[in-house]
LUMKE-289257 format. One record per residue (C-alpha): chain; z, y, x. Coordinates in pm, whole numbers, plus 50000, padded with zeros to 5 digits. Each point is the difference from the previous one (the first is absolute). Layout:
% LUMKE-289257
mol, w, v, u
A, Z, Y, X
...
//
This chain:
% LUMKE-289257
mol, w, v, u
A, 50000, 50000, 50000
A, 49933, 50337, 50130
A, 50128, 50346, 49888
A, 49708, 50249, 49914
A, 50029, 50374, 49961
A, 49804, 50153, 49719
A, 49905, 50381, 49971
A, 49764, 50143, 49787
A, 49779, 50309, 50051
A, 49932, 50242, 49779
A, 49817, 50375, 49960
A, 50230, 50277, 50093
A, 49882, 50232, 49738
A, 50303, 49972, 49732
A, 49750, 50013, 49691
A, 49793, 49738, 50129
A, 50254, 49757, 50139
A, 50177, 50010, 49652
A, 49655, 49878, 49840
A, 49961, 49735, 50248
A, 50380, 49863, 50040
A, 49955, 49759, 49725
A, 49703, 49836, 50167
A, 50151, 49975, 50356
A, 50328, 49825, 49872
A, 49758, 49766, 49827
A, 49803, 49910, 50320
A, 50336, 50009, 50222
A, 50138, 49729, 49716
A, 49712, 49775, 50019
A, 50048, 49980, 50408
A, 50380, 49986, 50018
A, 49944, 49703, 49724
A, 49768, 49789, 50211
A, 50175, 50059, 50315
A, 50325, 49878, 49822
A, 49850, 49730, 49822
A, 49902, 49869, 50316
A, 50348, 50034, 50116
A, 50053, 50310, 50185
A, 50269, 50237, 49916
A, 49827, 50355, 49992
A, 50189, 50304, 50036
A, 49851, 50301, 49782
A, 49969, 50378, 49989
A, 50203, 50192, 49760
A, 49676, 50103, 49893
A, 49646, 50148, 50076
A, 50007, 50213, 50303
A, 49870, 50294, 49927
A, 50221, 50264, 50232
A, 50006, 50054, 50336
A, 50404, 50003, 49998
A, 49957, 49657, 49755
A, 49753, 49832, 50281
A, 50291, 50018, 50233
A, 50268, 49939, 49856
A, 49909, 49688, 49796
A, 49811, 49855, 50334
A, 50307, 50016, 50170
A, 50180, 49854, 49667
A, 49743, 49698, 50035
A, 50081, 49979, 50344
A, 50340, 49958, 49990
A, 49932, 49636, 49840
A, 49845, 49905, 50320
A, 49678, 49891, 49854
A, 49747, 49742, 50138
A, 49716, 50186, 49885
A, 49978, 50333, 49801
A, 49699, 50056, 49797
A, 49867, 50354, 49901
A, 49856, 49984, 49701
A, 49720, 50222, 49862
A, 49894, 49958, 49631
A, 49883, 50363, 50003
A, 49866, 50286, 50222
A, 50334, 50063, 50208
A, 50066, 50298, 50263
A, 49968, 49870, 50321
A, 50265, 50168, 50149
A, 50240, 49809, 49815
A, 49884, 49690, 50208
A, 50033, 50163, 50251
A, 50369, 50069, 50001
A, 50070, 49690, 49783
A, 49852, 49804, 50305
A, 50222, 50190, 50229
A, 50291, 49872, 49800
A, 49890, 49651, 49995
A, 50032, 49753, 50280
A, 49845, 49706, 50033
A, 49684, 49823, 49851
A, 49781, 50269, 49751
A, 49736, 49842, 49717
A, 49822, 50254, 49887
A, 49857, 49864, 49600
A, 49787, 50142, 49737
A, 49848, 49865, 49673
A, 49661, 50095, 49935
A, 49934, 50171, 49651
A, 49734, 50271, 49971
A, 50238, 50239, 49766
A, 50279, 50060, 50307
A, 49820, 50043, 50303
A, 50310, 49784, 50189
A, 49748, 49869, 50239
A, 49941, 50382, 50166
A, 50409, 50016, 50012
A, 50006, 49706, 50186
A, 49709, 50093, 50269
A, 50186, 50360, 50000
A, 50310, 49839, 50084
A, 49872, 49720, 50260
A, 49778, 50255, 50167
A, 50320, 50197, 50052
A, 50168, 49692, 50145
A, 49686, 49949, 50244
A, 50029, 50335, 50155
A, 50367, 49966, 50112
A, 49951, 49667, 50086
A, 50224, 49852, 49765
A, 49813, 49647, 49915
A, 50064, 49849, 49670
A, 49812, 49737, 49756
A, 49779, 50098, 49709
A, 49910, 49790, 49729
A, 49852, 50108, 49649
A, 49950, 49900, 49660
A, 50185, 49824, 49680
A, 50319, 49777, 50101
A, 49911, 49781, 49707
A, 49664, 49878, 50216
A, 50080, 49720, 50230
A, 49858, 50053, 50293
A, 50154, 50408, 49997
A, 50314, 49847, 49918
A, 49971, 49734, 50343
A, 49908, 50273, 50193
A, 50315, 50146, 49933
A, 50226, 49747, 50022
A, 49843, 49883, 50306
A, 50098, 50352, 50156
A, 50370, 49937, 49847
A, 50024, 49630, 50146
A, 49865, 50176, 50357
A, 50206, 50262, 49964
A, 50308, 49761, 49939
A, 49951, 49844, 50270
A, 49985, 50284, 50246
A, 50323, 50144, 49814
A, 50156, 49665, 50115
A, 49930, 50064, 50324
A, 50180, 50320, 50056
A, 50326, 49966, 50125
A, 50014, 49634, 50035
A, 50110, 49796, 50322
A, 49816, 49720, 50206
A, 50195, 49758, 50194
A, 49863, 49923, 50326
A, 50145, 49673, 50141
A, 49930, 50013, 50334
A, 49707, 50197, 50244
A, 49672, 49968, 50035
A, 49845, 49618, 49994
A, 49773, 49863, 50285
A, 49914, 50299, 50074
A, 49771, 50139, 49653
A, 49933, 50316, 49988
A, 49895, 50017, 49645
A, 50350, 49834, 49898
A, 50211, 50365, 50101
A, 50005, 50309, 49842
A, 50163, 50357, 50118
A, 50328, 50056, 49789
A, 49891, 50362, 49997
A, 49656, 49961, 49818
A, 50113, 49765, 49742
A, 50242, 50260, 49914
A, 49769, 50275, 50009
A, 49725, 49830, 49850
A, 50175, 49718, 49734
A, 50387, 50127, 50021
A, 50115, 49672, 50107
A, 50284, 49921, 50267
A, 50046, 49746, 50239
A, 50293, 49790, 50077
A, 50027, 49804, 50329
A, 50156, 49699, 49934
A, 50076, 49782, 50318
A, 49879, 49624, 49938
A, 50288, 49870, 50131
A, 50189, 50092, 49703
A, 49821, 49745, 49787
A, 50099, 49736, 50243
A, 50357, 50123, 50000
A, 50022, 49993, 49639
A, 49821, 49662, 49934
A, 50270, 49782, 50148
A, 50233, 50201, 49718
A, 49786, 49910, 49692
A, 50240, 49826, 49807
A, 49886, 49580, 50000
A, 49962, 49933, 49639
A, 49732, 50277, 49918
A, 49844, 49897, 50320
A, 50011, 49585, 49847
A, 49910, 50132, 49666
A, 49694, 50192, 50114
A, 49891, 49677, 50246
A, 50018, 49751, 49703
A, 49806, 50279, 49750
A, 49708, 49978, 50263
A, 50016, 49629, 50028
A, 50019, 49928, 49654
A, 49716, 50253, 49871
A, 49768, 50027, 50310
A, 49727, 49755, 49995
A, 50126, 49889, 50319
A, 50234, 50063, 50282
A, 49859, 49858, 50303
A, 50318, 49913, 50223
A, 49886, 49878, 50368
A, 50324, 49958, 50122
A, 49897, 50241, 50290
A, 49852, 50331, 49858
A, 50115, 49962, 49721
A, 50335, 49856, 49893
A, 50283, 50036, 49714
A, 50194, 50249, 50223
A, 49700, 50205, 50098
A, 49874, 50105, 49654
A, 50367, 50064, 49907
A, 49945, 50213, 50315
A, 49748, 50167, 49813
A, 50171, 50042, 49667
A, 50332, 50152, 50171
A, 49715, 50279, 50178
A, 49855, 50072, 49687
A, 50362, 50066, 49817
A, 50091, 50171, 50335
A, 49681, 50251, 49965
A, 50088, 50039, 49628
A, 50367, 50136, 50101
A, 49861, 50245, 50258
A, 49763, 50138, 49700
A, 50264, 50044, 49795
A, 50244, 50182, 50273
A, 49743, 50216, 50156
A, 49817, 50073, 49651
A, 49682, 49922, 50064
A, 49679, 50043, 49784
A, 49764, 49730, 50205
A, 50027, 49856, 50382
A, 49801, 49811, 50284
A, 50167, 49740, 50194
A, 49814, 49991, 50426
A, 50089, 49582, 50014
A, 49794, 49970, 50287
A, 50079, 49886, 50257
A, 50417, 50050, 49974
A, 50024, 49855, 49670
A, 49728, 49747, 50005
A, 50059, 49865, 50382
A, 50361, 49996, 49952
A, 50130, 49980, 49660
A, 49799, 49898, 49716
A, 49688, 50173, 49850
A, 50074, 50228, 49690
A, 49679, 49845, 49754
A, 50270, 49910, 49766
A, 50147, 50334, 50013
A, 49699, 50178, 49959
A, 49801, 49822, 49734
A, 50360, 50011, 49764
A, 50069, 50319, 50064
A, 49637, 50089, 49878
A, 50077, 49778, 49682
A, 50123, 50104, 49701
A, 50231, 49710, 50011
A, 50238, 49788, 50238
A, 50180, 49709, 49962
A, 50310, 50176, 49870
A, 49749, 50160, 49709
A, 49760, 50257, 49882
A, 50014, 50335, 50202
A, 49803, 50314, 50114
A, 49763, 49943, 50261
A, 50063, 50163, 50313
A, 49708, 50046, 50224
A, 50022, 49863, 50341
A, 49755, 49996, 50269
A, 49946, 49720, 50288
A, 50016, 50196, 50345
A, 50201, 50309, 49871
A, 49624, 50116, 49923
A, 50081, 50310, 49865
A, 49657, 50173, 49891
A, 49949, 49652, 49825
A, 50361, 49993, 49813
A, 49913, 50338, 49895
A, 49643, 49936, 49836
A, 50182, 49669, 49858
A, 50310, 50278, 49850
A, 49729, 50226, 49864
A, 49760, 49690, 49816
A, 50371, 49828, 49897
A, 50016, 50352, 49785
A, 49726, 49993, 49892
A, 49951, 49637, 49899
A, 50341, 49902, 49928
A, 49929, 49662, 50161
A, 50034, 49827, 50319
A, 49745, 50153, 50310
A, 49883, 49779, 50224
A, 50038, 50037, 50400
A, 49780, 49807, 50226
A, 49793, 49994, 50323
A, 49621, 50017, 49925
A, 49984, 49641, 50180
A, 49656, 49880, 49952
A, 49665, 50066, 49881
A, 49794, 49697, 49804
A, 49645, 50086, 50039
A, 49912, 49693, 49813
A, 50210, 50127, 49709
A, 50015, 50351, 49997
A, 50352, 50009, 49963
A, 50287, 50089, 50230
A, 50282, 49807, 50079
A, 50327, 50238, 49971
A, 50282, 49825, 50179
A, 50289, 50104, 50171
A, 50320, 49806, 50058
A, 50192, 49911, 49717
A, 49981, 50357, 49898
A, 49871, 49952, 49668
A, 50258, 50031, 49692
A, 49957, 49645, 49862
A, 49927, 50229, 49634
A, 49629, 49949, 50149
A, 49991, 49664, 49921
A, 49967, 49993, 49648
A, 50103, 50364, 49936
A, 50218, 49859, 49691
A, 50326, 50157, 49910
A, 50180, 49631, 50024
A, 50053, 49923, 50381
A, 49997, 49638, 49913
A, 49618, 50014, 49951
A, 49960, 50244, 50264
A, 50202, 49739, 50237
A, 49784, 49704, 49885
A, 49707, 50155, 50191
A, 50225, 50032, 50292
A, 50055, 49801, 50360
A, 50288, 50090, 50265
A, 49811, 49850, 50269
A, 50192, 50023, 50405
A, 49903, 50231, 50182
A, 49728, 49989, 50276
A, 49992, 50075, 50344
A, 50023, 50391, 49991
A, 50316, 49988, 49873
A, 50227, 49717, 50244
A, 50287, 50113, 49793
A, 49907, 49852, 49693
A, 50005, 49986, 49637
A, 49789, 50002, 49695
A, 49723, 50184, 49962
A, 49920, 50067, 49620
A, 49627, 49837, 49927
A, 49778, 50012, 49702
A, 49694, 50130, 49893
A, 49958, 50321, 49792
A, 49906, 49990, 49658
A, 49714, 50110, 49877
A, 49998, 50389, 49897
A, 49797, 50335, 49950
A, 50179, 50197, 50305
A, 50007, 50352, 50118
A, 49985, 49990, 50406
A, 50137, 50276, 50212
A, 50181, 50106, 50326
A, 50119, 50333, 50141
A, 49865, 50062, 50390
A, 49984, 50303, 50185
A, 49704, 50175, 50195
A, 50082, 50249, 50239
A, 50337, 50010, 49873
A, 49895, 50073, 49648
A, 50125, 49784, 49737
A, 49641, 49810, 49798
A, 50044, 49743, 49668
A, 49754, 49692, 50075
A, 49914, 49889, 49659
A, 49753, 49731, 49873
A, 49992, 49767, 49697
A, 49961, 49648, 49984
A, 50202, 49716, 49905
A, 50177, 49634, 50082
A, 49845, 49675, 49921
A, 50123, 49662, 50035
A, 49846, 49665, 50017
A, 50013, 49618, 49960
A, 50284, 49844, 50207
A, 49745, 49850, 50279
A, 49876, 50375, 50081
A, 50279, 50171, 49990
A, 50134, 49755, 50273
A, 49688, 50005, 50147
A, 49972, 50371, 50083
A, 50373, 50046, 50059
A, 49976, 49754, 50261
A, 49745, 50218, 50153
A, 50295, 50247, 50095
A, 50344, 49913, 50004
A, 50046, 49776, 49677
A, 50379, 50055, 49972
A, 50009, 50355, 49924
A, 49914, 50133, 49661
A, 49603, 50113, 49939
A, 49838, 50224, 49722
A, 49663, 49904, 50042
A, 49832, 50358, 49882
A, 49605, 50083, 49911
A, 50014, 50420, 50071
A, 49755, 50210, 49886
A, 49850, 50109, 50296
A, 49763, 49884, 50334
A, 50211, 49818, 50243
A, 49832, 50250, 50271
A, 50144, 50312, 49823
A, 50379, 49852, 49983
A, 49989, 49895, 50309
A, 49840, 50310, 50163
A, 50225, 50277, 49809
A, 50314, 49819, 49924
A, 50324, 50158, 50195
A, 50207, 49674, 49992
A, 50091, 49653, 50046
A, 50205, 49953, 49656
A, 49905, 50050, 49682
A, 50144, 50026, 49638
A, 49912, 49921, 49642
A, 50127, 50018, 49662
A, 49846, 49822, 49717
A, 49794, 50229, 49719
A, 49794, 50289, 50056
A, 50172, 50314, 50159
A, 49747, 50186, 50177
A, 49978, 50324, 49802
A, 50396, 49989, 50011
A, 49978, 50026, 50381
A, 49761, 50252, 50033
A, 50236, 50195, 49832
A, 50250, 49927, 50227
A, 49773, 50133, 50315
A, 49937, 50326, 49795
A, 50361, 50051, 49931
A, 50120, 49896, 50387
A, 49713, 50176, 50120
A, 49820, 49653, 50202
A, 49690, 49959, 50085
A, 49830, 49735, 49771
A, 49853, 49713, 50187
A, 49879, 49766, 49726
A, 49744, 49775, 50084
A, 49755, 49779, 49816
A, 49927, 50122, 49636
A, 50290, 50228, 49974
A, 49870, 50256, 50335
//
């Protein structure tokens, strides 16, 4: 749900704003009633600005609710000005809407108004026509999901267990420009202090959480050697560990390095990783948390801003492999995936059925499970923030997961490593254009179509869009 602002512009001429006044109420109702029908809570004028003292004062009286989005309404020819200092008054996202109808010449209002808004450089949204149409009424609740999302942004904290991993550049960000540019803070979290807490855990969650697995996973591969009984309990007592930290150091999404520390000496955090992605655990349903393999942080941040906008699980993996054959990519990364992939169903038990704990493999001589399965098959936005130059871009292309008979899946999971998880994706787009322009080595994904949502985003943040394929 987001919170919208709502003012309505009107002419400042007293004898023709109390002819009109009826009419703009009736166009401000029919918005605020399809923004709230679609479950936003929308904050209103007191009435039809038509003052210069009224343009300021109720601006900074919508304001005060610390809207997502405000929108400036304009039924009517409106004095610019009052934009102007309404604008002043408002911070954050601006949607700038008018109907069309040929008696009030709204349409000139809003040009008047936006043109104003160009010349200070003040950017903002426009969209125009009659909320009761579908496709005006998605292109403003697109802005008000993308807008939401941004809003979520501000002020929020990312937890950054340990440095930078194997040396990736793309994987760390400067604390400064995510706070100039998103308003997020970072949190330096020492990985030690998930190996301190682990051995605390207390046993029976850590028992009840390895039976859960064994009884609803399709499998749990014990080896006796990389993977054992006390090892995934190893795993289960990080995961509780990492949720305690969360809690005590409040914090809105993480990344966890692993490698080599972690994953050499301790045990690898897949099972850590994909549950905290999950809307579930073992001990029940729960909020996902986003979490990203090799404290990436530019990718835990696109995965925070597509989690607000889908509402869903994002996806975090290594672009691993390219199937010519197929034209499909296999997305795999280890153990990262939240295990909702699987079947995307709201019951873990079916989501579980899909899924193998498998040991781990030689990368990782500490051991544990690694969570493997194969994506279900989905409709998927695509996307990943990278900079160039320093300057923050939005990678964007569509596309979407398919899934095959048993023998294949095996069959081209093998190809890689097969005991990781793999979202075998067909993108929309030439194999030589991602590979030539893309800024990264992981990439993210959230089931459903999002791509005018994130453009959005880029206006609102001010980043460069970078989408490729269909959507350039």
């Amino acid at each position: 749900m987001a919170r919208v602002g709502l003012m309505t512009f009107s002419d400042g001429r007293d004898f023709v704003h109390a002819g009109i006044e009826a009419f703009t109420l009736e166009v401000e109702g029919r918005i605020a009633q399809a923004l709230e029908a679609a479950g936003h809570e929308v904050i209103r004028a007191a009435g039809p600005i038509w003052t210069n003292t009224m343009a300021t004062t109720e601006a900074r009286r919508v304001a005060d609710a610390r809207c997502d989005l405000t929108i400036f309404n304009y039924p009517v020819w409106a004095f610019p000005h009052f934009t102007m200092l309404a604008a002043q008054a408002t911070p954050g996202p601006l949607l700038l809407f008018s109907n069309i109808d040929p008696q009030y010449p709204g349409m000139v209002g809003m040009l008047a108004a936006g043109g104003g808004l160009d010349q200070i450089g003040r950017s903002h949204t426009r969209v125009w026509g009659d909320m009761a149409g579908p496709a005006v009424r998605d292109r403003v609740l697109e802005t008000v999901r993308a807008a939401a999302a941004v809003s979520a942004l501000a002020g929020s904290t990312f937890g950054r267990f340990g440095g930078r991993p194997m040396g990736m550049y793309t994987a760390v960000s400067g604390t400064d420009q995510w706070m100039s540019t998103f308003g997020v803070d970072v949190e330096e979290i020492d990985q030690w202090e998930i190996v301190r807490r682990a051995g605390a855990i207390e046993q029976s969650r850590v028992s009840a959480g390895r039976k859960w697995l064994e009884a609803h996973a399709a499998g749990v591969h014990y080896d006796g050697k990389a993977l054992t009984p006390e090892l995934l309990e190893r795993q289960i007592r990080s995961y509780h560990a990492v949720r305690e930290l969360i809690e005590e150091w409040n914090l809105d999404f993480c990344g966890i390095k692993g490698q080599p520390e972690l994953t050499t000496h301790f045990t690898t955090m897949d099972i850590t990783e994909a549950f905290l992605n999950d809307p579930y655990d073992w001990e029940g349903p729960k909020q996902t948390h986003v979490c990203a393999t090799e404290a990436d942080m530019d990718g835990a941040l696109t995965m925070q801003l597509l989690k607000g906008l889908a509402g869903t699980p994002v996806l975090f993996a290594d672009v691993r492999h390219y199937h010519a054959d197929r034209d499909i990519w296999d997305l795999c990364n280890s153990g990262q995936h939240a295990t909702w992939f699987a079947a995307r169903s709201a019951d873990p038990a079916e989501n579980l059925r899909a899924v193998n704990f498998y040991p781990e493999v030689f990368y990782f001589p500490a051991g544990g499970a690694s969570v493997s399965f194969f994506a279900a098959p989905s409709p998927a936005t695509f996307a990943r923030l990278t900079r160039l130059e320093g300057r923050y871009r939005m990678h964007v292309a569509r596309g979407a997961f398919e899934s095959y008979d048993p023998a294949t899946n095996e069959a081209l999971a093998r190809q890689s490593t097969f005991e990781w998880p793999h979202a075998f994706a067909r993108l929309e787009l030439t194999p030589e254009e991602f590979l030539s322009t893309f800024g990264a080595n992981h990439i993210h994904a959230a089931p459903g179509e999002h791509v005018a949502e994130l453009r959005a985003v880029c206006r609102m943040l001010d980043i460069e869009w970078a989408g490729m394929g269909e959507v350039r």
